[in-house]
C-alpha positions as CSV (number, residue, x, y, z in Angstrom):
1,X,128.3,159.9,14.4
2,X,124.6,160.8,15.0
3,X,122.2,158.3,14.7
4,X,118.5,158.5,14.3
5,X,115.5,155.6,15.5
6,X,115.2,154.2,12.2
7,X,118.4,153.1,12.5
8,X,118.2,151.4,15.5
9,X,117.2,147.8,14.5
10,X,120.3,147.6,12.2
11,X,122.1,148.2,15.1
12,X,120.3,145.4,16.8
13,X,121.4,143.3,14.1
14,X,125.1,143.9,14.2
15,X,125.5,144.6,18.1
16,X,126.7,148.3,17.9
17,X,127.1,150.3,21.2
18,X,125.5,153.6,20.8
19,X,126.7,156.4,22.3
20,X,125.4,160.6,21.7
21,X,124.0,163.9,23.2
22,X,121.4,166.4,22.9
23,X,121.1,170.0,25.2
24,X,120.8,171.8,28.4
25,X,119.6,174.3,30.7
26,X,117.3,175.7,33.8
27,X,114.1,174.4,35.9
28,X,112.6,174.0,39.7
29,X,112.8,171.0,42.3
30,X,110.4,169.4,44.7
31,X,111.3,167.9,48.0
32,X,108.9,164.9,48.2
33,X,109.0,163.1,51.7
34,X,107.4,159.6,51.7
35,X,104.4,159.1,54.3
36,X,105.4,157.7,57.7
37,X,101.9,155.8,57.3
38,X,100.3,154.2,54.7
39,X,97.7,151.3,54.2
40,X,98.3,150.5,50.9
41,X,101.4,149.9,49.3
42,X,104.0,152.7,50.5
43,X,107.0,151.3,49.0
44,X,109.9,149.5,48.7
45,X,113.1,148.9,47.5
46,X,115.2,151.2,46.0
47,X,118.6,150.4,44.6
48,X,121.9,150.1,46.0
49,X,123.0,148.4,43.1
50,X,121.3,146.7,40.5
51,X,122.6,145.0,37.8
52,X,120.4,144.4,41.2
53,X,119.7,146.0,45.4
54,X,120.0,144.6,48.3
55,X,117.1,146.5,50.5
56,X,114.8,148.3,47.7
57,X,112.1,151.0,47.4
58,X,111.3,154.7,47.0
59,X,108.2,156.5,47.9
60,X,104.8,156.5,46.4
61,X,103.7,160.3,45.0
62,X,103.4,163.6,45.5
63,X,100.2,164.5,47.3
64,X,98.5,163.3,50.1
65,X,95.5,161.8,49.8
66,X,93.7,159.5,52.7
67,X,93.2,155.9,50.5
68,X,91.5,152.7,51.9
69,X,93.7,149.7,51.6
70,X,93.3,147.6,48.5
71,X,91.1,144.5,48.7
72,X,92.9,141.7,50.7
73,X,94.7,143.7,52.5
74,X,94.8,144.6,57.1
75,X,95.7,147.8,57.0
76,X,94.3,149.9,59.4
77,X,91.3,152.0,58.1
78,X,92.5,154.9,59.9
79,X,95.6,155.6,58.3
80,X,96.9,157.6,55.4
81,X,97.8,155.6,52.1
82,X,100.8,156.4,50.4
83,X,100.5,159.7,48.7
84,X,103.0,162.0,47.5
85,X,102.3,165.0,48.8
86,X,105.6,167.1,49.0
87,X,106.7,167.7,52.5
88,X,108.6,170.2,51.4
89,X,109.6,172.6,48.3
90,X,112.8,174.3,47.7
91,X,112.3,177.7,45.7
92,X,115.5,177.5,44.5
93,X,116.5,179.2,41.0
94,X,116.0,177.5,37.5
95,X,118.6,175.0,37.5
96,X,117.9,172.8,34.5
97,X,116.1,173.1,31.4
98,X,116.8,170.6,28.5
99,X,117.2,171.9,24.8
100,X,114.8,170.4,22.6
101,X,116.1,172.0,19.2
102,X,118.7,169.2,18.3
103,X,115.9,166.8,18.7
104,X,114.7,164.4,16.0
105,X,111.2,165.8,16.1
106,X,111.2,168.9,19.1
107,X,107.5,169.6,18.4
108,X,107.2,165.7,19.9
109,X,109.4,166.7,22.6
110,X,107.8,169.4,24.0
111,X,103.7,167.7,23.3
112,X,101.7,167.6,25.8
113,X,100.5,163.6,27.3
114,X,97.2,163.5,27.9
115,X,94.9,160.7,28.9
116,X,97.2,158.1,29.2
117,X,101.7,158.2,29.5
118,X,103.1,155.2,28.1
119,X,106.1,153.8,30.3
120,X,108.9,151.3,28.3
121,X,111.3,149.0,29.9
122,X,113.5,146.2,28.7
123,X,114.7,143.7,31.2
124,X,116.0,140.0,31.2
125,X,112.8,138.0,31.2
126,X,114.0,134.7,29.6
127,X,117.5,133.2,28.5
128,X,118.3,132.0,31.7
129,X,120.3,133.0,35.0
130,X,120.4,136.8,34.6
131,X,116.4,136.3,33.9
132,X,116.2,134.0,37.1
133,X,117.5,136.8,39.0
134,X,116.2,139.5,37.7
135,X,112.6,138.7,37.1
136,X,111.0,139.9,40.3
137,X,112.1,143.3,39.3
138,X,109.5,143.1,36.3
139,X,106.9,142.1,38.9
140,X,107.6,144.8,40.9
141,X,107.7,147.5,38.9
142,X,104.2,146.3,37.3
143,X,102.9,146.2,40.7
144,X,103.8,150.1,41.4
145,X,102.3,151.1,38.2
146,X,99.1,149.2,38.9
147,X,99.0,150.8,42.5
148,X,99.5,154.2,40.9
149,X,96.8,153.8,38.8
150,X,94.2,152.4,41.5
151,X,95.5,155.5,43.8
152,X,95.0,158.1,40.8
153,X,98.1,159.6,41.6
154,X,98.2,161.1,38.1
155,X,95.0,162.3,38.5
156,X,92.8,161.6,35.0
157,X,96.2,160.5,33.6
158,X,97.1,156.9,33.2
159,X,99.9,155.1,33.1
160,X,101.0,152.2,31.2
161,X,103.8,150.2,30.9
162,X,104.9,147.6,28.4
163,X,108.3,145.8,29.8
164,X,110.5,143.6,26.6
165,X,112.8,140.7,26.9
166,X,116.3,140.9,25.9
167,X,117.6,138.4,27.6
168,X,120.6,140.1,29.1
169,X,121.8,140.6,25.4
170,X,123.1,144.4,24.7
171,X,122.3,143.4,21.1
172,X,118.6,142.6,21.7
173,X,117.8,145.6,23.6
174,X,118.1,148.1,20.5
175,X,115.4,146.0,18.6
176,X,113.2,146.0,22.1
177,X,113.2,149.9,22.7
178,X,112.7,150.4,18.9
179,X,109.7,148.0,19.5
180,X,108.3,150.2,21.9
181,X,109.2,153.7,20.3
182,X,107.1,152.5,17.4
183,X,104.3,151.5,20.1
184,X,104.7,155.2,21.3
185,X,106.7,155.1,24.1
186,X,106.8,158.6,25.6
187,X,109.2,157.3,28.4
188,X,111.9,155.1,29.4
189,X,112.8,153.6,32.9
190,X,114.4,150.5,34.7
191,X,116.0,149.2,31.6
192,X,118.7,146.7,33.6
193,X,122.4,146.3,33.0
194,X,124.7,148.9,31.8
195,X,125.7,147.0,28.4
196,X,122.0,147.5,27.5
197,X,121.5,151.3,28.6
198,X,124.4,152.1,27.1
199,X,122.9,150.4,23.5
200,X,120.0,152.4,23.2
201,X,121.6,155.8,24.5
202,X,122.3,157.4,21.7
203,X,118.6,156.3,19.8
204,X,117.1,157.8,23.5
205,X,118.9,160.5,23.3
206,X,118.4,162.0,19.5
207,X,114.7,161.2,19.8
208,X,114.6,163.2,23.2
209,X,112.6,160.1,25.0
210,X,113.7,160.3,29.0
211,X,115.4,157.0,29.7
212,X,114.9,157.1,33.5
213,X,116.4,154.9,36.5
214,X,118.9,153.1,34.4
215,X,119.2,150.2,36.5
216,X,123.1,150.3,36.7
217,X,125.6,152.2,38.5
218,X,127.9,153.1,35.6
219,X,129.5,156.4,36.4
220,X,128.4,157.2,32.5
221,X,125.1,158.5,33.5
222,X,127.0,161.5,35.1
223,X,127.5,162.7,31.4
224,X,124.7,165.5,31.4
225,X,126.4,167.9,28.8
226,X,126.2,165.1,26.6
227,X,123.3,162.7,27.2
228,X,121.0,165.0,29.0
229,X,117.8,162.4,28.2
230,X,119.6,159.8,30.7
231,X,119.4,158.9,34.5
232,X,120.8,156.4,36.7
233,X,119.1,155.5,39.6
234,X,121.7,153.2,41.4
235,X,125.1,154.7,43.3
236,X,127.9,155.0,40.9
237,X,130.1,151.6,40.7
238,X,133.1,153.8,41.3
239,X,131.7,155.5,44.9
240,X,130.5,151.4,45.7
241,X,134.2,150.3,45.3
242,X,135.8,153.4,47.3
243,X,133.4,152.4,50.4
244,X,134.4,149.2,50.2
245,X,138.4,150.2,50.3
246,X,137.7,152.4,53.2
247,X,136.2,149.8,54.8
248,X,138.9,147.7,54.2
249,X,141.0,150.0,55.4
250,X,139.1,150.2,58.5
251,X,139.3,146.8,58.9
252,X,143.3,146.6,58.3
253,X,144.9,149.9,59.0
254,X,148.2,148.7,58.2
255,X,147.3,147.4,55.3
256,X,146.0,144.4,53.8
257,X,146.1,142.1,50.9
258,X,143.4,141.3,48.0
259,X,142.2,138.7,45.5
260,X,140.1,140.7,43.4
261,X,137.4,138.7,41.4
262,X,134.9,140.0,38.9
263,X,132.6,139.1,35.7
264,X,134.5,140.4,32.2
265,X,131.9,142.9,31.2
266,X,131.8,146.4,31.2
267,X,129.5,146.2,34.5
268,X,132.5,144.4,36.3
269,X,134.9,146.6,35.2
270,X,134.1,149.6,36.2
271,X,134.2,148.0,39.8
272,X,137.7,146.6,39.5
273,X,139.1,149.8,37.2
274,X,137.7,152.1,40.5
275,X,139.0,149.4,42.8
276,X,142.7,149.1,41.6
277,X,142.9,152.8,41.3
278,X,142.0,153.0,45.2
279,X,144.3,150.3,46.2
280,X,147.6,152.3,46.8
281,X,145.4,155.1,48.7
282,X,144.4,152.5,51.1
283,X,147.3,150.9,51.5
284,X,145.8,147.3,49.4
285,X,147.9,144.4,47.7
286,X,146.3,143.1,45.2
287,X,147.9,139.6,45.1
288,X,146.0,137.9,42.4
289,X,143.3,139.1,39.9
290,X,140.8,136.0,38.2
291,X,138.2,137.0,35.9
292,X,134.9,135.2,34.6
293,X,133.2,136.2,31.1
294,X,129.4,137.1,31.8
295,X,128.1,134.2,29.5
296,X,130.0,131.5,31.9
297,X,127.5,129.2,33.7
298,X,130.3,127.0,35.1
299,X,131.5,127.7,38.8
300,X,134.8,129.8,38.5
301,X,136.6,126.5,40.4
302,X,140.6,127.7,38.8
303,X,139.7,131.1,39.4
304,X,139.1,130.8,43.2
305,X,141.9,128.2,43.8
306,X,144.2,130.3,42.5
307,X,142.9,133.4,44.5
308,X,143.1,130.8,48.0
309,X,146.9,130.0,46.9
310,X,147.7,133.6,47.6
311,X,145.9,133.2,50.9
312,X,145.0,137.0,50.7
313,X,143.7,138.7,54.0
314,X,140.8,139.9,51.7
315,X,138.4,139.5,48.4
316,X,137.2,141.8,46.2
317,X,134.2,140.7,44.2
318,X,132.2,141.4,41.3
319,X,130.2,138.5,40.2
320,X,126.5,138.8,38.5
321,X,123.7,137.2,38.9
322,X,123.2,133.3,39.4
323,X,127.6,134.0,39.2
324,X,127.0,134.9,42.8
325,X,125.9,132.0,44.1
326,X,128.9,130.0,42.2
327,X,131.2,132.6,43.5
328,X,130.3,132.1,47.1
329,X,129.9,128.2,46.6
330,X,133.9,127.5,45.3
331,X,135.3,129.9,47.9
332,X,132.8,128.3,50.7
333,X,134.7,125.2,49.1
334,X,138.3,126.4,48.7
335,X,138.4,128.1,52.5
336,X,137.5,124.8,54.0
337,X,140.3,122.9,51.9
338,X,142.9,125.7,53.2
339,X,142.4,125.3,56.9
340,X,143.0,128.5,58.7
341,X,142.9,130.9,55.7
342,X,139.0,132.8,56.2
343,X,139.4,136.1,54.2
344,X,137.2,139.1,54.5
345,X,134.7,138.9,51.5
346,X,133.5,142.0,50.2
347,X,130.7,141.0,47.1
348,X,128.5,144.1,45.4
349,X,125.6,145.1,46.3
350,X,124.3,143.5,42.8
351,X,124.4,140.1,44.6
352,X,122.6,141.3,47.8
353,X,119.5,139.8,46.6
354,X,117.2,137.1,49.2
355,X,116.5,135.5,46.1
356,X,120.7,134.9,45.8
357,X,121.9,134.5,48.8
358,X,119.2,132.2,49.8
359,X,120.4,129.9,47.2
360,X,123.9,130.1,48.3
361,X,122.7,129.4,51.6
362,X,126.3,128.5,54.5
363,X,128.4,129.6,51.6
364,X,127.2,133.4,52.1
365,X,126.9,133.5,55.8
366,X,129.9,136.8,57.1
367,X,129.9,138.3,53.6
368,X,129.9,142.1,53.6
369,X,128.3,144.4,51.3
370,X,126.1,147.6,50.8
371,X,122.7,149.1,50.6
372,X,121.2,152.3,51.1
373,X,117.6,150.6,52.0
374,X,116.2,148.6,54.6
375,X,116.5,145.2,54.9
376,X,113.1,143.6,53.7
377,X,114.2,140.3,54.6
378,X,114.0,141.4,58.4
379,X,110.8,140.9,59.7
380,X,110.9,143.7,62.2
381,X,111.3,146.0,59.3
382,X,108.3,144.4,57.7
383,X,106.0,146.0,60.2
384,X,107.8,149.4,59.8
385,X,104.8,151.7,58.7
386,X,105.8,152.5,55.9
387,X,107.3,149.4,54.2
388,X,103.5,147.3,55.8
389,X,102.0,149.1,52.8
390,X,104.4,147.5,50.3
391,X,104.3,144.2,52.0
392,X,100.2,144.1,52.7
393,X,100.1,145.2,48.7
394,X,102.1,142.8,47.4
395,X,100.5,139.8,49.6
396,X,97.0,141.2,48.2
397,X,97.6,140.4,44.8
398,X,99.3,137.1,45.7
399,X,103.5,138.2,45.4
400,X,104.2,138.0,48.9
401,X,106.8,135.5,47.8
402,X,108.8,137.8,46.2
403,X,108.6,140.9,48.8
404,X,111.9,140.7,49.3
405,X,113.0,140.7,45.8
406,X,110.6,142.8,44.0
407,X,111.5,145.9,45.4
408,X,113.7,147.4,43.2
409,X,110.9,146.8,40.9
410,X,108.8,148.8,43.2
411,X,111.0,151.7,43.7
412,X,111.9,152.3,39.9
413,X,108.1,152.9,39.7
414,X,107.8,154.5,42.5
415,X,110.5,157.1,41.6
416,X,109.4,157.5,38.1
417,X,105.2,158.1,39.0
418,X,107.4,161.0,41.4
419,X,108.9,162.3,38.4
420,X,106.1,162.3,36.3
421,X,103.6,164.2,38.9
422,X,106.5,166.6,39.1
423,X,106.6,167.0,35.3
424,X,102.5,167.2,35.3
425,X,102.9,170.2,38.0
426,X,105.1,172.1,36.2
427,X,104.0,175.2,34.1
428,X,104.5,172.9,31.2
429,X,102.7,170.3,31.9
430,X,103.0,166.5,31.4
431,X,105.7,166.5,28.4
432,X,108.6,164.4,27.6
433,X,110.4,167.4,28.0
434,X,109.4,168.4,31.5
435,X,109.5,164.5,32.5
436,X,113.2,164.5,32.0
437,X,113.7,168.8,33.3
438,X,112.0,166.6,36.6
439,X,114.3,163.9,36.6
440,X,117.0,166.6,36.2
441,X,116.0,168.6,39.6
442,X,114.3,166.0,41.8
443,X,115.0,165.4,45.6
444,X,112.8,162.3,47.1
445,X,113.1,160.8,50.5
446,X,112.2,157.3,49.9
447,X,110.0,155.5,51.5
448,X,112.0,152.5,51.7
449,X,115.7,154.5,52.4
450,X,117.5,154.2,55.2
451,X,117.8,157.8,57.4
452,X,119.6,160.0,55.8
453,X,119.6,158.4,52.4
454,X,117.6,160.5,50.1
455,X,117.4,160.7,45.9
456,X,118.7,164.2,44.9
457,X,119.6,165.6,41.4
458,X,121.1,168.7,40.4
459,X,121.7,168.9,36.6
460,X,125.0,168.8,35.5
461,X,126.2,169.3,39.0
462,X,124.7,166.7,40.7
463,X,124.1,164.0,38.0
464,X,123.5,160.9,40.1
465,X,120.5,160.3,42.0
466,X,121.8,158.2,44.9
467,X,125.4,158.4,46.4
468,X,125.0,157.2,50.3
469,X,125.7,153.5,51.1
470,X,126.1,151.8,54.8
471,X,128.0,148.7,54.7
472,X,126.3,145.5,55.6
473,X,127.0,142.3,56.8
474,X,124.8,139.7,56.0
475,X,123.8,136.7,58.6
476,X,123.0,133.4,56.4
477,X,120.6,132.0,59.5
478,X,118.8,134.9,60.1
479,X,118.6,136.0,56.2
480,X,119.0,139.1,57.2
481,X,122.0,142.5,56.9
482,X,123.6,143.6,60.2
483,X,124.6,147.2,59.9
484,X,128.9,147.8,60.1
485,X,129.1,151.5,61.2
486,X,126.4,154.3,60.0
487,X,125.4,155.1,56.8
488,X,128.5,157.0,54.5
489,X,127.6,160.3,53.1
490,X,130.7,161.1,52.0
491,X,130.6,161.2,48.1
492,X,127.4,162.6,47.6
493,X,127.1,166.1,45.8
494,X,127.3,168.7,48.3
């Protein structure tokens, strides 16, 4: 069934998953390589994961532009400020064009924006330990915006953003996009947790408003034919499980056995659907399989004790949010009550946050995980060129506490201001239209990525932006990711 905006506070009301489609077709991609200097802000943190990253950032623009270095800030006078400039353009045939006839209104659609685009978002500010986790990502998204705007990277054009709470809740986040639809909205991006994309999909999608970077990796964004409006930013759930059981396998090449563990949402499973699936391939037991419902704020003690009875060589998990630190906490617990038994623990790339693992503190020391950015918490990589602009921005308006956790925030702005100049430099101009044709056929080497992890899109073909991951292991006294191999390239989009 086809449902329009103005029924999507109804649907807010009765807690409805919407799900729809709108058209397809041709268009041309820019190569846009980050700066390898910058005094302001350059950027950081891009996802790996996000219901939320480990290492996050994409790159600023697309033009160069020498900038001096926002107030409160030492970066060298002599250097380039983040710009966008693209290093490089492929002239390669129309490959996407969206169809804006089976919109709601395709006059809107194809508009032009002038003087001022206005960016939505809907995140967990309030309600508590999704919002504890996940409000840096607010801050650094703002901060990006507020950089672009300084920087003029739009040119005249200005860019605003308006971010609503929902509180984690899938039903609240119908009632906060049609809040900022009525505000006129003329884009979407960073809206966290797949529940909550998912809700306001089909609303998104009828009205033709681009609903970029979802902050999830639910293989559902790969439905092009069908939800052409919609992006994912993050590396598909399903490709994060199969590195981790090839890892495992690496790690046990006659086999092994495994708890698996993982939040009862749709978010968690994905993971352990993609997981299972893998298992015979690889050569996995899965001895014993424990669940905890999203909404649970108590440590999942039964869950992990039964998981240690089984004494598996491995675990498998999927927790969420503040969940993490519990997670880590009773199995910290449970391994030193079963002397002997110290599994492998693998744990998503949603809980490879600073701000997480610094609370679990001990408890997360030897875990291994994923990320296809660099490790902000290593103070090495803080003087990298290019992530010193992110950090010297950040400490100038006073958030150099959150550096390490912001950048997700960062990159989701970054990557959409990338889009957006891409839209403005098309024949069609700045439309929604064009925004999402960008989106559509985009390749970006962030600033922030690891080498030879870069954002590519390809319509239908290629739907996801990032598929490369290198496994981490992550060093609880140092706070920081020690790379296990190189980075896997294996599943993205040839």
């Amino acid at each position: 069934m086809i449902m329009n905006r103005s029924k999507l506070v109804a649907l807010a009301a009765a807690g409805v998953m919407l799900v729809a489609s709108c058209g397809s077709d041709s268009k041309t991609a820019v190569t846009t390589v980050a700066p390898a200097t910058t005094v302001a802000p350059a950027g950081t943190g891009a996802p790996a994961g996000t219901e939320t990253p480990a290492g996050t950032d994409v790159p600023a623009d697309t033009e160069s532009a020498a900038t001096e270095a926002p107030a409160g800030t030492d970066a060298p006078a002599d250097t380039a400020a983040p710009d966008t400039a693209p290093a490089a353009t492929d002239a390669k045939a129309a490959a996407f064009a969206v169809n804006t006839d089976d919109c709601v209104d395709p006059a809107a659609a194809d508009a032009p924006i002038e003087g001022t685009v206005q960016i939505g978002s809907v995140m967990p500010l309030t309600g508590g330990v999704a919002a504890a986790a996940f409000a840096p990502v607010k801050d650094g998204l703002q901060a990006y915006i507020d950089y672009a705007n300084e920087q003029g990277l739009l040119g005249d054009t200005k860019i605003e953003l308006t971010v609503e709470d929902d509180q984690y809740s899938k039903d609240l986040t119908p009632g906060a996009v049609s809040k900022l639809i009525d505000a006129g909205a003329n884009v979407f991006t960073g809206i966290i947790g797949t529940p909550n994309n998912a809700a306001v999909r089909q609303t998104l999608n009828d009205d033709c408003i681009p609903q970029l970077n979802a902050l999830s990796g639910s293989p559902t964004w790969g439905e092009v034919a069908d939800f052409p409006w919609t992006t994912g930013l993050l590396v598909p759930y399903n490709v994060e499980s199969k590195v981790y059981a090839q890892q495992i396998s690496n790690l046990f090449p006659d086999g092994a056995t495994v708890g698996l563990f993982y939040v009862n949402s749709e978010f968690g499973q994905v993971y352990a659907d993609a997981f299972k699936e893998l298992a015979g391939e690889f050569n996995l037991d899965i001895v014993d399989e424990q669940t905890i419902e999203a909404t649970d704020a108590n440590p999942p003690t039964s869950q992990i004790t039964s998981i240690a009875s089984k004494a598996p060589d491995v675990i498998m998990a999927v927790p969420l949010g503040a969940g993490c630190i519990g997670f880590l906490t009773e199995l910290a617990a449970a391994k030193a009550q079963n002397a002997g038994w110290d599994p492998k623990t693998f744990v998503t790339n949603t809980c490879a946050n600073q701000l997480i693992l610094g609370a679990a503190g001990d408890a997360a020391n030897g875990l291994i995980t994923s990320s296809n950015l660099v490790d902000l918490g290593d103070p090495a990589v803080q003087q990298n060129p290019s992530v010193k602009g992110y950090v010297d921005y950040m400490n100038s308006i006073g958030k150099g506490d959150i550096i390490t956790t912001a950048g997700v925030g960062w990159t989701v702005g970054e990557v959409t201001v990338a889009i957006l100049k891409q839209a403005q430099a098309s024949p069609e101009g700045l439309t929604r239209a064009s925004i999402i044709n960008a989106a559509r056929d985009f390749t970006y080497v962030a600033s922030l990525a690891r080498d030879g992890a870069t954002i590519r899109s390809n319509g239908e073909e290629d739907p996801y932006m990032f598929e490369s991951l290198q496994v981490l292991q992550y060093d609880a006294t140092a706070k920081t990711f020690t790379d296990i191999g190189t980075l896997i390239t294996d599943y993205e989009t040839k």
